[in-house]
VEXSE-36357 format. One record per residue (C-alpha): residue number from 1; z, x, y; residue in one letter. Coordinates in steps of 0.1 Angstrom, whole numbers, padded with zeros to 4 digits. Layout:
% VEXSE-36357
<pase><guse>NUM</guse><c3>Z</c3><c1>X</c1><c2>Y</c2><keba>A</keba></pase>
...
END
This chain:
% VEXSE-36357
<pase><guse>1</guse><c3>-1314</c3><c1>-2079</c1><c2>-0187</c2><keba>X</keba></pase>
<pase><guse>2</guse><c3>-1291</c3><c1>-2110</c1><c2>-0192</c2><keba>X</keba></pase>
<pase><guse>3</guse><c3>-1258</c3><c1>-2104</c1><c2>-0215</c2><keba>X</keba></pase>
<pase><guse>4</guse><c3>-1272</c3><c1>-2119</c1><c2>-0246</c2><keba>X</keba></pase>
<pase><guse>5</guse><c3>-1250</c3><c1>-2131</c1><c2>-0276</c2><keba>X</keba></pase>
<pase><guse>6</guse><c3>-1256</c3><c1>-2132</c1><c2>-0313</c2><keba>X</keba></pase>
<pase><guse>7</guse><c3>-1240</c3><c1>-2148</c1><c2>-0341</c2><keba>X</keba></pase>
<pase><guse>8</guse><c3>-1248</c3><c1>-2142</c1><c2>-0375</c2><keba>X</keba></pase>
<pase><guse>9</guse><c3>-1232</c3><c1>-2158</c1><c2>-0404</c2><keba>X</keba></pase>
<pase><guse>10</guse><c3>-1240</c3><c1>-2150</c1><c2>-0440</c2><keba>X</keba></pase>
<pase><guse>11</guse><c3>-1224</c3><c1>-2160</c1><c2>-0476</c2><keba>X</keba></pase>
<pase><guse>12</guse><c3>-1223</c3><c1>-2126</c1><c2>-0501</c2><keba>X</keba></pase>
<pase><guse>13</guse><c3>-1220</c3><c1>-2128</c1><c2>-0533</c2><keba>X</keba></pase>
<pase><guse>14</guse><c3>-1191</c3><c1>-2097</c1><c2>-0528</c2><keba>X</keba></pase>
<pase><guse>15</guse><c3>-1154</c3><c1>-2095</c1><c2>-0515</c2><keba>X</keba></pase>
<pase><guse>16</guse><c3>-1150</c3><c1>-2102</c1><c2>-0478</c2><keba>X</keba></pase>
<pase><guse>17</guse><c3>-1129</c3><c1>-2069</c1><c2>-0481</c2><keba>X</keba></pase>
<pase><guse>18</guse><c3>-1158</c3><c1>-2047</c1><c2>-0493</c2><keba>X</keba></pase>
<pase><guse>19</guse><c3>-1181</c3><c1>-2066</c1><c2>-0463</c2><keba>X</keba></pase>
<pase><guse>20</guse><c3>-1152</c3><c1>-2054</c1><c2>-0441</c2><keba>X</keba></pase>
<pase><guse>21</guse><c3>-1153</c3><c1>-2020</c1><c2>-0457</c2><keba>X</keba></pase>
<pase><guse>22</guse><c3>-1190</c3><c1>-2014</c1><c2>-0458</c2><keba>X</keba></pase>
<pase><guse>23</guse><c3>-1189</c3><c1>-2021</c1><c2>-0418</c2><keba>X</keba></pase>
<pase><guse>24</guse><c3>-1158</c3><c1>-2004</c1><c2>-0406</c2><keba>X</keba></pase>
<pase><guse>25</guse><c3>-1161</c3><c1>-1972</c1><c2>-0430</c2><keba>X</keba></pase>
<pase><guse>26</guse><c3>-1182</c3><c1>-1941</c1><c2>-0410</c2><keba>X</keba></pase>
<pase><guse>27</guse><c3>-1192</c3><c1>-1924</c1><c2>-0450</c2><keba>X</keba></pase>
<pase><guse>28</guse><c3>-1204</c3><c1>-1964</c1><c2>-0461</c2><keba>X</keba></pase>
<pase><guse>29</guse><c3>-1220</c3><c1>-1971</c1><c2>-0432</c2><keba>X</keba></pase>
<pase><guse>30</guse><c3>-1243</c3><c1>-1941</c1><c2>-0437</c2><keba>X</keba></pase>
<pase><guse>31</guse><c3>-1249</c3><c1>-1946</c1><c2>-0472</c2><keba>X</keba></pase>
<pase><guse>32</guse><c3>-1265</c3><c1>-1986</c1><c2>-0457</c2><keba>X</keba></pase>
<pase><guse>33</guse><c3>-1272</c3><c1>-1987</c1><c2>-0424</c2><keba>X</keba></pase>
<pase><guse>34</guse><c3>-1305</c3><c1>-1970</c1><c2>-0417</c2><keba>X</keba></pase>
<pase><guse>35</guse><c3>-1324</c3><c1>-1984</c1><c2>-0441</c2><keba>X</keba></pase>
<pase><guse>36</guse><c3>-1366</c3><c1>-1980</c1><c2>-0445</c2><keba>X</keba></pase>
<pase><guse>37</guse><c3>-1364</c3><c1>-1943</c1><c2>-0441</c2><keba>X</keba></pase>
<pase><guse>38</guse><c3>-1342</c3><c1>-1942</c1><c2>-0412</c2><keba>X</keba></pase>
<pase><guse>39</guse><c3>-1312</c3><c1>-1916</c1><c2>-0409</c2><keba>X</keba></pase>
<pase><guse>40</guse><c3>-1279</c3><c1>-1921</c1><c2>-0399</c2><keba>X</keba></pase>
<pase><guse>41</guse><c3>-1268</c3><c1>-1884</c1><c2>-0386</c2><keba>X</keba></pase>
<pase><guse>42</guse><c3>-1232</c3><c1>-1891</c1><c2>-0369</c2><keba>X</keba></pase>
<pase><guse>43</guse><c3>-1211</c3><c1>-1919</c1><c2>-0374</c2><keba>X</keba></pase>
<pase><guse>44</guse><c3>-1174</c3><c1>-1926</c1><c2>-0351</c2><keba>X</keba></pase>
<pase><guse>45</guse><c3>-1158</c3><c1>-1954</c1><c2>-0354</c2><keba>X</keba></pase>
<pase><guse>46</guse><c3>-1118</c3><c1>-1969</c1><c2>-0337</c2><keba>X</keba></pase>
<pase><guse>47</guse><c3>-1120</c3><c1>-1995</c1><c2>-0360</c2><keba>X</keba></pase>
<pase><guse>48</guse><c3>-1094</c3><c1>-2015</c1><c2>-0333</c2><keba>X</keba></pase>
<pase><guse>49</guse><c3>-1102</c3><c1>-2044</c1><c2>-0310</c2><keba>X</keba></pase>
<pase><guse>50</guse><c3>-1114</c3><c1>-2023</c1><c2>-0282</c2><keba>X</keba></pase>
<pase><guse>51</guse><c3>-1120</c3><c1>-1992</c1><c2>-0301</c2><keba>X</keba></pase>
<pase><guse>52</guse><c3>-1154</c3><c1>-1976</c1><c2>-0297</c2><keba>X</keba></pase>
<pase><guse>53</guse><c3>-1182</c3><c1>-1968</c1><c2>-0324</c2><keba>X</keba></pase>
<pase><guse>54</guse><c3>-1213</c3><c1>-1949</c1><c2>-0320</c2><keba>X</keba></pase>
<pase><guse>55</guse><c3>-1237</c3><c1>-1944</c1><c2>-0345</c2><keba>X</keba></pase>
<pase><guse>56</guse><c3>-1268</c3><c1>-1920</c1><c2>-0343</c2><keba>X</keba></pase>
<pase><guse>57</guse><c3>-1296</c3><c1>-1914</c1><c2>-0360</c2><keba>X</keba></pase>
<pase><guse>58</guse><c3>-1331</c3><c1>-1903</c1><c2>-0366</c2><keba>X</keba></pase>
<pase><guse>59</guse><c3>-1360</c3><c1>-1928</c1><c2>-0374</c2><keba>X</keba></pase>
<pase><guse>60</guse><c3>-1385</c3><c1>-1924</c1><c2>-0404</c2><keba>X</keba></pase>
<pase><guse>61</guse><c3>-1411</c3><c1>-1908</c1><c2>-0380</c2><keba>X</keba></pase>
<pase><guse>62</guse><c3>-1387</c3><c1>-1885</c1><c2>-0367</c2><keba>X</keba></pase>
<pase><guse>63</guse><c3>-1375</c3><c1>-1901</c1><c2>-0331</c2><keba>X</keba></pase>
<pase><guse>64</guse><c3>-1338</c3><c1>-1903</c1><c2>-0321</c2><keba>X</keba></pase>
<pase><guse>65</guse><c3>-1318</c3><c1>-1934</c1><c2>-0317</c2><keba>X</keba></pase>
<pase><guse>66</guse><c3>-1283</c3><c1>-1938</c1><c2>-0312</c2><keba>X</keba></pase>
<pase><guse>67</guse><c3>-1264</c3><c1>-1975</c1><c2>-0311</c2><keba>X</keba></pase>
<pase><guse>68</guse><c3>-1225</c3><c1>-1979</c1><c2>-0299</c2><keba>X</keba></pase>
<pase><guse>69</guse><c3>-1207</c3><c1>-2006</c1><c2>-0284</c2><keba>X</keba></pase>
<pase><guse>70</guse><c3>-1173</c3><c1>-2020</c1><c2>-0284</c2><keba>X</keba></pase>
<pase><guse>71</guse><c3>-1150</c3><c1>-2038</c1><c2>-0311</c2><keba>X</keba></pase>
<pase><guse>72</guse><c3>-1141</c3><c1>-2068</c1><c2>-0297</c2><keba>X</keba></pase>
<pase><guse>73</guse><c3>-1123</c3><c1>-2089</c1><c2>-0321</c2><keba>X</keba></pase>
<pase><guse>74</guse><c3>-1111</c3><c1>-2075</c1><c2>-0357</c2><keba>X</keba></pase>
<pase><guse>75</guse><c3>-1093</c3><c1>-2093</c1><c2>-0382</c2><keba>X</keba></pase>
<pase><guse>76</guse><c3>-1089</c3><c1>-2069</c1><c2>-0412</c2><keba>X</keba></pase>
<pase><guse>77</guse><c3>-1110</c3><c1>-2081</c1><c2>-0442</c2><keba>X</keba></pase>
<pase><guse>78</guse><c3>-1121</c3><c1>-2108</c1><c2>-0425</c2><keba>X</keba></pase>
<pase><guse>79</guse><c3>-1139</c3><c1>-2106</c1><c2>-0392</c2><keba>X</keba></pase>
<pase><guse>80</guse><c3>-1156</c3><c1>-2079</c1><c2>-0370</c2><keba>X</keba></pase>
<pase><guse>81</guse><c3>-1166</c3><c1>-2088</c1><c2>-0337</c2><keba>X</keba></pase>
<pase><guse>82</guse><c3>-1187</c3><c1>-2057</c1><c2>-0314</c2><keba>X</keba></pase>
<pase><guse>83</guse><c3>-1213</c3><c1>-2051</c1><c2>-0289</c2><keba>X</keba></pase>
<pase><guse>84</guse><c3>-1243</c3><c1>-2036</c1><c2>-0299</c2><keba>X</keba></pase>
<pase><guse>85</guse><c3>-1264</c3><c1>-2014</c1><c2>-0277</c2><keba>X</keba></pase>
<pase><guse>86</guse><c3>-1295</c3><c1>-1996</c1><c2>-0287</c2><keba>X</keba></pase>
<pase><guse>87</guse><c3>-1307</c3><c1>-1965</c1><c2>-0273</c2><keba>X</keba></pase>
<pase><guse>88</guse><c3>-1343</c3><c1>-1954</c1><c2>-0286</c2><keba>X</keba></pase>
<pase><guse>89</guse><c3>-1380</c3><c1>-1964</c1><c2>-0290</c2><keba>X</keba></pase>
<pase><guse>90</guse><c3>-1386</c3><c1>-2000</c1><c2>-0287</c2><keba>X</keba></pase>
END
């Protein structure tokens, strides 16, 4: 597969700080990230620009999943830039 690159940009109607906080803190992230029935069952994260994360989980039906990736850019409060790789069902 090629190295593909996303960007998303969206406008919140909260802090940037608590956008930071929601994405960089393992209890938050649980709490959000799985939604749909989806179950977030271990969360690590070196918030630091090359620091790992790994999150894993359990889907609705009951299959594993686990995403992790890199940090590659961090500006506190402001910007999170990682890789993202996904390892479960399709």
């Amino acid at each position: 597969m090629k190295n593909v690159s996303l960007t998303i940009v969206r406008r919140l109607g909260v802090p940037p700080r608590a956008v930071f906080h929601a994405w960089t803190d393992p209890r938050t992230l649980v709490k959000w990230l799985a939604p749909g029935g989806d179950r977030l069952t271990s969360v690590t994260a070196d918030v630091r620009e090359g620091g790992r994360y790994r999150f894993e989980g359990t889907h609705a039906e009951g299959t594993a999943y686990s995403i992790c990736g890199t940090y590659r850019k961090i500006v506190a409060d402001r910007l999170i830039s990682f890789s993202w790789s996904y390892d479960g069902p399709a």
